[in-house]
Structure formats: C-alpha cells, structure tokens
C-alpha positions in Angstrom: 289.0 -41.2 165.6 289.3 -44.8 167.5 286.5 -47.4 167.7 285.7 -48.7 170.9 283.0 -51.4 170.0 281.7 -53.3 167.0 278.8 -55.9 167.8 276.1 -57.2 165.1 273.9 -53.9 167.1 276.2 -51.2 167.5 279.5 -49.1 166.9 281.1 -47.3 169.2 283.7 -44.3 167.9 285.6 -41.4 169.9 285.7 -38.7 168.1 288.8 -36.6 169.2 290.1 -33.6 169.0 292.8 -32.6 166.2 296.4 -31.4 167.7 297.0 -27.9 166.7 298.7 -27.3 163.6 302.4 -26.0 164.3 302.3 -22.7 165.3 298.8 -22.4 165.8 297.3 -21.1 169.0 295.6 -24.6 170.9 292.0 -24.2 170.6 290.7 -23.2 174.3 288.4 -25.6 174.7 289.1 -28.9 173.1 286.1 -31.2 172.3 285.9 -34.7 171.8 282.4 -37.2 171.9 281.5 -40.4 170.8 279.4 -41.6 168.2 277.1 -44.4 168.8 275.5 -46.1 165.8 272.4 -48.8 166.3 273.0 -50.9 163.5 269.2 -52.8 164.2 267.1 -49.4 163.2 270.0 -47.7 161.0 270.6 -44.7 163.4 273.2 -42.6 165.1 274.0 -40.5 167.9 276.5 -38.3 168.5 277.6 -37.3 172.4 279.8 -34.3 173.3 280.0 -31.9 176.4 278.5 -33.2 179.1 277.3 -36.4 177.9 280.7 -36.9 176.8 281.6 -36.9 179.9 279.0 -39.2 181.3 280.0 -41.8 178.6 283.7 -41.5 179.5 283.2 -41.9 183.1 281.0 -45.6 181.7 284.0 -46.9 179.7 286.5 -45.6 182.3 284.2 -47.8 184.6 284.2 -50.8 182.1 287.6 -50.7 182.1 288.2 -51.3 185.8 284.8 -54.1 186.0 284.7 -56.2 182.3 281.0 -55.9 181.5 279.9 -58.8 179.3 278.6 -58.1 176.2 274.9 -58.0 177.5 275.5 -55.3 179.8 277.1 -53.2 177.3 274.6 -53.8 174.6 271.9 -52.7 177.0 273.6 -49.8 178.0 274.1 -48.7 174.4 270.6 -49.4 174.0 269.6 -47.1 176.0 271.8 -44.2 174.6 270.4 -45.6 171.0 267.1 -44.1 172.0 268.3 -40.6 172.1 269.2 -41.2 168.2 267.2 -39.4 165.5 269.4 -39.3 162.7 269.9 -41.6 160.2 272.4 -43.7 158.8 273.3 -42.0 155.2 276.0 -43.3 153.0 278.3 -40.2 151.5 
C-alpha cells in the first residue's frame, strides 16, 4: 500500500499486490487498484481492472506534465462521483 495524494478533499492509495510467499506458486493474475477517498462527503472508491488501468495511465501522465493541484482535485472529483460507500472507522 503507498499513498499517492493527501489534500484537505481527497486521499489517494495504491493498493498492490502481495509478493508470493516463498515457495508458493505467483498468483496468475496479479491485481492492484487505487482507493480514492472524498474526504468533503465521507466516501470511498475503490478502482481495479480496467479502471485501474485508466488511473495509472493519469498519474503516469501527471508524472511527465506537473498538474497543479486544481487539476488534480477536479479530476479526483470526478472519480469521487462513482463513490457509494462510506467512510467507516474499524
């Protein structure tokens, strides 16, 4: 797990896959996804396949053009809309 983003609005978190125990077969298809938290309505969103892929391809593109923080917050606005579950403390 790595965080990507912390503003006042949102956290950004990769979620990635665990190596293989020793002598364990490597899982044949490994998963990672990114969980996006709107901190302003107390909800989350988890991305995996495909729009894992989408997301990576944004930060890969962040990474070669600095957004500022407005552009990042608006994109992570728009991903906060897909999110229906709540924030709950364990």
């Amino acid at each position: 797990m790595q965080m990507l983003y912390d503003s006042e609005s949102f956290v950004v978190v990769h979620m990635q896959a665990n190596e293989p125990i020793e002598g364990e077969p490597a899982p044949r298809l490994v998963r990672h996804g990114f969980e996006i938290v709107d901190k302003r309505n107390n909800r989350e969103v988890y991305l995996d396949g495909s729009w894992a892929e989408v997301f990576q391809r944004q930060i890969n593109a962040w990474q070669a053009n600095t957004p500022t923080q407005e552009e990042v917050e608006e994109m992570l606005g728009g991903y906060a809309e897909l999110a229906q579950n709540p924030i709950v403390m364990h």
